[in-house]
C-alpha positions in Angstrom: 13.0 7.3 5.9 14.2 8.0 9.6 17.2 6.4 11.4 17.3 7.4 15.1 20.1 6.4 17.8 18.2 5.7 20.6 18.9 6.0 24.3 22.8 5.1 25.5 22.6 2.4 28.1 25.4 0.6 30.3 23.7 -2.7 29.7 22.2 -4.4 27.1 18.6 -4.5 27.4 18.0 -3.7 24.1 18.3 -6.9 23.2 15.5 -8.6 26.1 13.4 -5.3 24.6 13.5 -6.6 21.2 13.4 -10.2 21.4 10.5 -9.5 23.7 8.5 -8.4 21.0 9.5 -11.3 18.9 8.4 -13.5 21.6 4.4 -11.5 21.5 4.5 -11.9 17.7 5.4 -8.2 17.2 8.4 -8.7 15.9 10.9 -10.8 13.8 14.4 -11.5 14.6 15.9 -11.1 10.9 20.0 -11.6 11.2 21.8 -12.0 14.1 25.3 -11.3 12.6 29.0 -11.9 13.2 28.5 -13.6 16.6 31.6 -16.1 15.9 30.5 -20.1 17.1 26.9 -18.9 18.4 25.8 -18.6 15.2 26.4 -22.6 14.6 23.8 -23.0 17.5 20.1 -23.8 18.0 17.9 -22.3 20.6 19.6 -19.4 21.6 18.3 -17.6 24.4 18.6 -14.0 25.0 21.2 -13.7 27.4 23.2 -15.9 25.0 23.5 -12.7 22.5 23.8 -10.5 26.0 27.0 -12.3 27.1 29.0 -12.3 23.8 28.3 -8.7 23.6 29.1 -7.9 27.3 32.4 -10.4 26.2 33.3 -7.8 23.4 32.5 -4.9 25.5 34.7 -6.0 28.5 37.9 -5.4 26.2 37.4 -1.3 26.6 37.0 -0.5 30.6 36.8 3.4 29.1 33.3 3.0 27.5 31.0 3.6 30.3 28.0 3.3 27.9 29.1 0.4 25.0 25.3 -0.4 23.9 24.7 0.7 20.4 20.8 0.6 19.8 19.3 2.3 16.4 15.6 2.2 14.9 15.4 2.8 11.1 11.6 3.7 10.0 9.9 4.1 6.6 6.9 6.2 5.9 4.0 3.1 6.8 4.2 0.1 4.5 6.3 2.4 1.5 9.4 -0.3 2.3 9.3 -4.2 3.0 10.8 -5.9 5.8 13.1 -7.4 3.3 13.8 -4.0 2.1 14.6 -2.6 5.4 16.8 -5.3 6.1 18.9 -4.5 3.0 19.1 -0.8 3.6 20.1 -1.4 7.7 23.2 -3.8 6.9 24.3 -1.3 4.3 23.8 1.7 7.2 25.8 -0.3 9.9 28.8 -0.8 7.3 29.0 3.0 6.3 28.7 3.9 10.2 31.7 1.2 10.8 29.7 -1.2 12.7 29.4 -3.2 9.5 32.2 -6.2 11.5 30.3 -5.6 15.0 28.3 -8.7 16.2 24.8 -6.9 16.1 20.8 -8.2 16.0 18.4 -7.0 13.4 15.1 -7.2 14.4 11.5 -6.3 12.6 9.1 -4.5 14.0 5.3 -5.3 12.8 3.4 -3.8 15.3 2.8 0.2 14.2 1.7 1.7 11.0 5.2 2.3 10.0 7.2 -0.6 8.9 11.0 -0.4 11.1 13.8 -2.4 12.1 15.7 -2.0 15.1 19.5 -2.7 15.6 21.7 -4.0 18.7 25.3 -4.0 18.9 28.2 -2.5 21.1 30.9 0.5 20.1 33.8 -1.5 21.4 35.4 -3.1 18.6 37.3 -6.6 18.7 40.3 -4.2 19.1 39.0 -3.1 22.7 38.7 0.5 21.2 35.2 2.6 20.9 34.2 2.9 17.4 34.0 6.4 16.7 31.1 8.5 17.6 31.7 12.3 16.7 28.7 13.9 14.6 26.8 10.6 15.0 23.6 12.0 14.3 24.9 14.0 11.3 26.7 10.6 9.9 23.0 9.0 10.6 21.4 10.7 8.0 24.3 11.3 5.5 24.8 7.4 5.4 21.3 7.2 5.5 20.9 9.1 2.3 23.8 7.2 0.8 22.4 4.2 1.0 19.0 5.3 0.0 20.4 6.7 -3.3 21.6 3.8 -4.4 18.9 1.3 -3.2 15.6 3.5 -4.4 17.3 3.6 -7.9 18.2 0.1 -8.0 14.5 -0.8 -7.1 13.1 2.1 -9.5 14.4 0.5 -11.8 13.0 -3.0 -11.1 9.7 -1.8 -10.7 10.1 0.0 -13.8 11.4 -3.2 -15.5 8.2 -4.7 -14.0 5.5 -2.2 -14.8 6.3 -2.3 -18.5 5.8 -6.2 -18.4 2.0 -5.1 -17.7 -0.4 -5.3 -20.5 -2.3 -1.5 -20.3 -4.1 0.8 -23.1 -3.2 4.4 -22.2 -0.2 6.2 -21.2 -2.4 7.6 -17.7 -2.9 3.6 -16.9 0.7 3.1 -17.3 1.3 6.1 -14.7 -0.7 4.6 -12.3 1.8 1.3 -12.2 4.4 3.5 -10.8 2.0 6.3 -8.9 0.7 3.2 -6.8 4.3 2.1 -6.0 4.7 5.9 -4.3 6.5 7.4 -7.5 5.8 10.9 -9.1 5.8 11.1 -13.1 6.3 14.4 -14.9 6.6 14.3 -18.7 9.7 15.6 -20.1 9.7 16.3 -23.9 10.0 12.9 -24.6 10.6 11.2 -21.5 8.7 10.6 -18.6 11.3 11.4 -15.6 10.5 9.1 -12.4 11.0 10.5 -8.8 10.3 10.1 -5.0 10.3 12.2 -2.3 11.2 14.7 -4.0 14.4 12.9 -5.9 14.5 12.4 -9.5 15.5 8.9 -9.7 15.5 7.7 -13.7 13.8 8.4 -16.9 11.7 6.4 -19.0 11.1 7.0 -22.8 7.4 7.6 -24.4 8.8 5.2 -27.0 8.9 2.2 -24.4 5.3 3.2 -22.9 3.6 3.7 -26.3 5.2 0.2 -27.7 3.5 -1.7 -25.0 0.5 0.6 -26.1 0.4 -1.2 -29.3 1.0 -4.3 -28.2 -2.1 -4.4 -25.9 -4.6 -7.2 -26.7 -7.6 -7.0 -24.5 -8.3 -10.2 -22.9 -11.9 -10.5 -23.0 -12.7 -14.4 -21.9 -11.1 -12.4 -18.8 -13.0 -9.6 -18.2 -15.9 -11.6 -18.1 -13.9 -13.5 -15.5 -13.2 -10.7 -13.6 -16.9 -9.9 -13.5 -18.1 -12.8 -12.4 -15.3 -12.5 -9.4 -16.6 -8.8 -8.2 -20.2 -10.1 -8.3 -19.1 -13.2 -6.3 -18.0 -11.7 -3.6 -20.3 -8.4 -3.5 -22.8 -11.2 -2.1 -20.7 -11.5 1.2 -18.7 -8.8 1.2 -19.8 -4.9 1.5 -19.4 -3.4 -1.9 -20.7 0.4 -0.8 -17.8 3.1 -0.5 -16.4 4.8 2.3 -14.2 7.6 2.3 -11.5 9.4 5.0 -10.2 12.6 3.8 -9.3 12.3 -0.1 -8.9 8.0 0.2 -11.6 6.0 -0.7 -12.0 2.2 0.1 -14.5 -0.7 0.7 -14.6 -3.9 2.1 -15.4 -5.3 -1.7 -12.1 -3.7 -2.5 -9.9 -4.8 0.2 -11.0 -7.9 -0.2 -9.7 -8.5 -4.0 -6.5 -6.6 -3.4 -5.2 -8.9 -0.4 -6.9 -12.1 -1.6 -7.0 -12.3 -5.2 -4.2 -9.5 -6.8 -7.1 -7.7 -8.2 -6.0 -3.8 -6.8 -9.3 -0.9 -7.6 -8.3 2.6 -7.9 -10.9 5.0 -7.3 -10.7 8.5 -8.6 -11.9 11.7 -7.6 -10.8 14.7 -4.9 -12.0 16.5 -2.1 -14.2 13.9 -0.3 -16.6 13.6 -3.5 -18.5 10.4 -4.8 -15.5 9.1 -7.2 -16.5 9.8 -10.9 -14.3 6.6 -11.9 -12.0 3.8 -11.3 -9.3 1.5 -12.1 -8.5 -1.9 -11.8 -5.3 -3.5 -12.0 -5.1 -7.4 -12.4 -2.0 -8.1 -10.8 -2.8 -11.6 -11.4 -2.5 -11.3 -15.0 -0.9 -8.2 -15.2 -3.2 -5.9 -17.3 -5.0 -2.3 -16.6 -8.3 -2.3 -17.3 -10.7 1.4 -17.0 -13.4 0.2 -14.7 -15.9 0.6 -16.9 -14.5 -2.3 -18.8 -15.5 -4.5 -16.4 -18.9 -3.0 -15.0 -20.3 0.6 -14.4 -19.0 2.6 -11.2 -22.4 2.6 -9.8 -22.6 -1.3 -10.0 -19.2 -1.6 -8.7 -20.3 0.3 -5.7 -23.7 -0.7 -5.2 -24.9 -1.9 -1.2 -26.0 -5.5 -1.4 -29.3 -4.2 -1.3 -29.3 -2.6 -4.3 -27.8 -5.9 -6.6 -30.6 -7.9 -4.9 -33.3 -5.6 -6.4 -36.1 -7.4 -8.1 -36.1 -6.5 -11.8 -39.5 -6.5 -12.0 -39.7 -3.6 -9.5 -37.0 -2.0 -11.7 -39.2 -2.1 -14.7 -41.8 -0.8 -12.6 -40.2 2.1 -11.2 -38.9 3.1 -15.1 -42.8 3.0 -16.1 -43.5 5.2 -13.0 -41.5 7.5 -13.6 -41.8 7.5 -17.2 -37.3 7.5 -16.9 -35.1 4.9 -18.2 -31.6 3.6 -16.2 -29.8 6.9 -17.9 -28.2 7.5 -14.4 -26.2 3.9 -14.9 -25.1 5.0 -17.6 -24.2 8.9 -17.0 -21.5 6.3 -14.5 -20.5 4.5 -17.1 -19.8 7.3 -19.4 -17.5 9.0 -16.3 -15.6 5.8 -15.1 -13.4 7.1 -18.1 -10.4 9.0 -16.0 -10.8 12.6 -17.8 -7.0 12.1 -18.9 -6.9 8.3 -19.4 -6.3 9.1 -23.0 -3.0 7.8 -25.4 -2.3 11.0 -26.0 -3.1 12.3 -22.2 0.3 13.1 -20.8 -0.6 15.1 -17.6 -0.1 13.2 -14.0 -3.1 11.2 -13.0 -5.3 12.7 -10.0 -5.7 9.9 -8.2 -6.8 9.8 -4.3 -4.2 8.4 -2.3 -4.5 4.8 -1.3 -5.2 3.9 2.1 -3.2 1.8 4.4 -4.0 -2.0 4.2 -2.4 -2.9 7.4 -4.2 -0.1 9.5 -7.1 -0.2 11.8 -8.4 3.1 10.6 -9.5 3.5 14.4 -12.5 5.6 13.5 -15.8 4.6 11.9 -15.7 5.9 8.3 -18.9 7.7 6.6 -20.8 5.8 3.8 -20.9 8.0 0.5 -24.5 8.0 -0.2 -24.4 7.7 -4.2 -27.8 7.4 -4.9 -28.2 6.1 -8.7 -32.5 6.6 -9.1 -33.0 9.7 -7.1 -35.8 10.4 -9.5 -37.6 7.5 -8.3 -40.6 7.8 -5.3 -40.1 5.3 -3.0 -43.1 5.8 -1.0 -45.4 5.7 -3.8 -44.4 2.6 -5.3 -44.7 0.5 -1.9 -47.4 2.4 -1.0 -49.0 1.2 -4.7 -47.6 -2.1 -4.0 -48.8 -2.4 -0.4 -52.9 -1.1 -1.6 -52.6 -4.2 -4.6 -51.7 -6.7 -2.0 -54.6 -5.5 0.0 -52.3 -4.8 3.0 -53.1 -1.7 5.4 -50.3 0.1 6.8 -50.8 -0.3 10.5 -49.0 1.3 13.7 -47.1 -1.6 16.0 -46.4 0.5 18.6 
């Protein structure tokens, strides 16, 4: 989290800055706060909020420079709008501003999610609120409130992953690891932290009773099934991969749409050797190869369309059965996705849903019959439909 006290101005044209991109869709206008009998009116324009806080400033001829103008910025999407909203009014009251008449705007329009703030440093009393070590106060505020908020909402989305139904200690990990949280076991407690900050425990006891309690939902696998293959027909199934993070269209697709998140795993750039899905829907964990093989999952629209015929063909060919569909099935199984596997899950980061990417990602080529000729089956194929191969050039 950053908070940064941006450029001191005589004016106020923060304000026409921030309502600007309000007025372009780039931003929200989220409180506009103790501005006395303008806040009982519709349709306010932005010299409206300019003059009351030109009014207030007029009371202090000494403050040459009475606009107050702050950004406060998470790490991309790791904190909502609401969130961010919270955390700012808490800020402005530690820095004294907290009675100020000030504007709270959302910004939408960069990878990291921020707010901006607008007020002036003359109080109603026509004296400058103080600013000595501003910066310093920034961040020690900053952290204050930050303390108390991430362990509040630990908490709730530890209240919240345990309402999950899941089978293994690792799947219950990855409730919390895809929130941003770190788990390390601690004899018999599973201590909870973020950047860095240890923010709560959890006991094995509470994890491994859900454990028990798990009743696999099978009418809903097949559901979910029946979804991915659904919308494989439209939507582009095959894998790409930037850095360690691995998406595809097929994925982002039934995480914004339909609650239905995928977690691939694996490291360094390689093909995945599993995944995970999470039903937020129905709120259950489920190994991926509970609900098909990796190398289904991921397969180019291509590949599902193949003829089975042909499939039986190429097996007698080759004189090979469909072992590499199931060497995938066998390794969907996260190495520590175990009740008894305590270790943190390795799992590739997640990208950013809201971002462009900006660059064209490479296509993992995961090729599951590499032991099949291709040219000599449609070359066999082409010479029993009596077809010669001719040049078109």
């Amino acid at each position: 989290m950053i908070v940064k006290i941006l450029k001191k101005s005589a004016t106020f044209k923060a304000v026409r800055y921030n309502t600007g991109k309000v007025e372009k869709d780039r931003g929200e206008l989220l409180l506009a706060k103790n501005f006395g009998l303008l806040q009982g009116l519709e349709n306010l324009r932005p010299q409206d909020y300019i003059n009351y806080l030109e009014a207030v400033s007029a009371r202090s001829s000494r403050t040459k420079y009475p606009q107050f103008h702050i950004a406060i910025s998470t790490k991309r999407r790791s904190h909502s709008k609401e969130e961010l909203a919270d955390i700012a009014q808490k800020w402005m009251d530690g820095m004294g501003y907290g009675q100020q008449p000030y504007l709270l705007i959302y910004h939408k329009d960069t990878a990291n999610n921020h707010v901006h703030l607008v007020s002036t440093r003359v109080g109603r009393d026509g004296k400058k609120i103080s600013d000595r070590y501003e910066k310093l106060r920034a961040y020690r505020v900053l952290g204050q409130v930050m303390g108390q908020d991430e362990k509040l909402t630990m908490a709730a989305h530890l209240q919240k992953a345990l309402g999950y139904s899941f089978s293994t200690r690792a799947q219950f990990m990855m409730l919390l690891e895809a929130q941003g949280y770190a788990m390390t076991l601690k004899t018999d407690t599973y201590a909870i932290s973020k950047d860095g900050n240890e923010l709560g425990t959890v006991p094995l006891g509470d994890v491994d009773s859900r454990i028990d309690q798990r009743q696999k939902d099978k009418g809903r696998i097949v559901q979910l099934r029946d979804i991915i293959q659904r919308y494989a027909r439209t939507c582009d199934p095959v894998l790409q991969v930037s850095g360690t993070a691995y998406r595809s269209e097929l994925a982002d697709l039934l995480s914004k749409k339909l609650g239905i998140q995928v977690l691939f795993h694996g490291k360094d750039g390689r093909p995945p050797h599993g995944y995970t899905l999470i039903d937020h829907a129905r709120k259950s964990v489920y190994k991926g190869g509970e609900i098909m093989p990796l190398a289904e999952f991921i397969a180019s629209n291509q590949d599902s369309k193949r003829s089975p015929t042909i499939d039986k063909e190429q097996r007698e060919d080759t004189g090979t059965s469909r072992q590499p569909w199931k060497t995938a099935t066998a390794d969907d199984t996260v190495a520590s996705d175990a009740k008894g596997a305590d270790g943190p899950i390795r799992q590739a980061p997640q990208p950013d849903p809201d971002s462009d990417l900006g660059i064209t990602l490479p296509t993992i080529d995961i090729n599951i019959s590499d032991d099949v000729d291709d040219e000599a089956i449609h070359g066999r194929n082409r010479r029993r439909k009596q077809k010669a191969r001719t040049n078109s050039r």
